[in-house]
N, C-alpha and C positions, 0 to 999 in steps of 0.2 A: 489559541489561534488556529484559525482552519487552513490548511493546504491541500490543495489536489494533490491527489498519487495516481500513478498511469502504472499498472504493469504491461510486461510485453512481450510477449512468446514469439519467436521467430518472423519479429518484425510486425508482427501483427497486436492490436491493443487488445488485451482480454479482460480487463477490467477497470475500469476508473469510478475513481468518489474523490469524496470531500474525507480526511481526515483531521480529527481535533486533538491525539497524542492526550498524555497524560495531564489530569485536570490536578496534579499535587501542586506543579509551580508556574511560574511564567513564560518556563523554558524547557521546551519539547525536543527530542532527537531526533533526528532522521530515522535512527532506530526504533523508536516510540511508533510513530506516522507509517513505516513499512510494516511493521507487525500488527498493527491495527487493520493494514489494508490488507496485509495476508488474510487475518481471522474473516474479515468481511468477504474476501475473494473465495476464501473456502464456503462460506455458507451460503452465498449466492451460487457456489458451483460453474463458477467461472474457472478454477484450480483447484489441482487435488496434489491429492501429498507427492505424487511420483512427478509433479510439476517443479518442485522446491529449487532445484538445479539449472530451470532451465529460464527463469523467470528474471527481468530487470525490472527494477524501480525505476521511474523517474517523478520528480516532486517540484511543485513550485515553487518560488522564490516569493519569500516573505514580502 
């Protein structure tokens, strides 16, 4: 299942997608869907590693 992720630096949105989490079962963690959107956020260059601290998720509701 796909959910939006928003992260968000000092109030400001610095990256959004669509994440899909682990394709093993039917059921995905928040955990799964944020590090998905981290790996994406870093290679977009939207965040970098010294961002790690400063950053919020927020995710959509199934």
């Amino acid at each position: 299942m796909e959910r939006e992720v928003v992260m968000v630096r000092d109030g400001a949105v610095v990256w959004r997608g669509l994440g899909r989490g682990a394709k093993k079962n039917d059921i995905t963690s928040a955990q799964e869907y944020f590090h998905e959107a981290w790996r994406r956020a870093l290679q977009d260059g939207a965040v970098s590693d010294t961002d790690a601290d400063k950053v919020q998720f927020r995710i959509s509701a199934p």
